[in-house]
C-alpha positions in Angstrom: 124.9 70.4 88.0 125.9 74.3 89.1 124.4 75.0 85.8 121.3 73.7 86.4 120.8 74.8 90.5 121.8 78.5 89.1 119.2 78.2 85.9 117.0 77.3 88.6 117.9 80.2 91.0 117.3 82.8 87.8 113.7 81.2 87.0 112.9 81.1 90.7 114.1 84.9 90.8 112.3 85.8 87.8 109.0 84.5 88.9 109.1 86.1 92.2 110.1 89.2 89.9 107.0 89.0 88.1 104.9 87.8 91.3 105.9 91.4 92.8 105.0 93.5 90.0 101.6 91.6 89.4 100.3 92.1 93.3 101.9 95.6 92.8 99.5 96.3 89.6 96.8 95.0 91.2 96.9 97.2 94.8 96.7 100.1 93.2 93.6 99.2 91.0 92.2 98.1 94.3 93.2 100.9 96.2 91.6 103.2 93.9 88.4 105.0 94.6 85.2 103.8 93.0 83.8 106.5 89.9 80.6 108.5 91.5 79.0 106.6 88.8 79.4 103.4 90.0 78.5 104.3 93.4 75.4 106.0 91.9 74.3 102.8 90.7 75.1 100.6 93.7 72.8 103.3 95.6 69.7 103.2 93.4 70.3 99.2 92.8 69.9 98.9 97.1 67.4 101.1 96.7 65.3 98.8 94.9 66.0 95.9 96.6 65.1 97.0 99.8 61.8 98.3 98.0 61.3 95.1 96.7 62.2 92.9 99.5 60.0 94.7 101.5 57.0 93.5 99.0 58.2 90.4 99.2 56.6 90.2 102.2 53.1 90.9 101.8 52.2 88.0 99.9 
């Protein structure tokens, strides 16, 4: 039985390991700073949709 609770303590360890290092991996990608490119494109794609919203309108 001692077997088994401390098998269970090691997986429960291990995934809470693993847990930690996955959120850790995945702050800093979203912590990074967006490429100009990207926040080029995001510009000139609300560009044209407030241009074309805006023609929406006329009909």
């Amino acid at each position: 039985m001692t077997r088994k609770m401390n098998r269970t303590r090691e997986t429960s360890s291990v995934a809470d390991e693993i847990d930690k290092n996955i959120k850790r991996a995945f702050d800093d990608v979203a912590n990074q700073e967006l490429p100009s490119r990207f926040t080029d494109l995001l510009d000139q794609l609300r560009a044209q949709s407030s241009t074309g919203s805006e023609g929406s309108h006329d009909k």
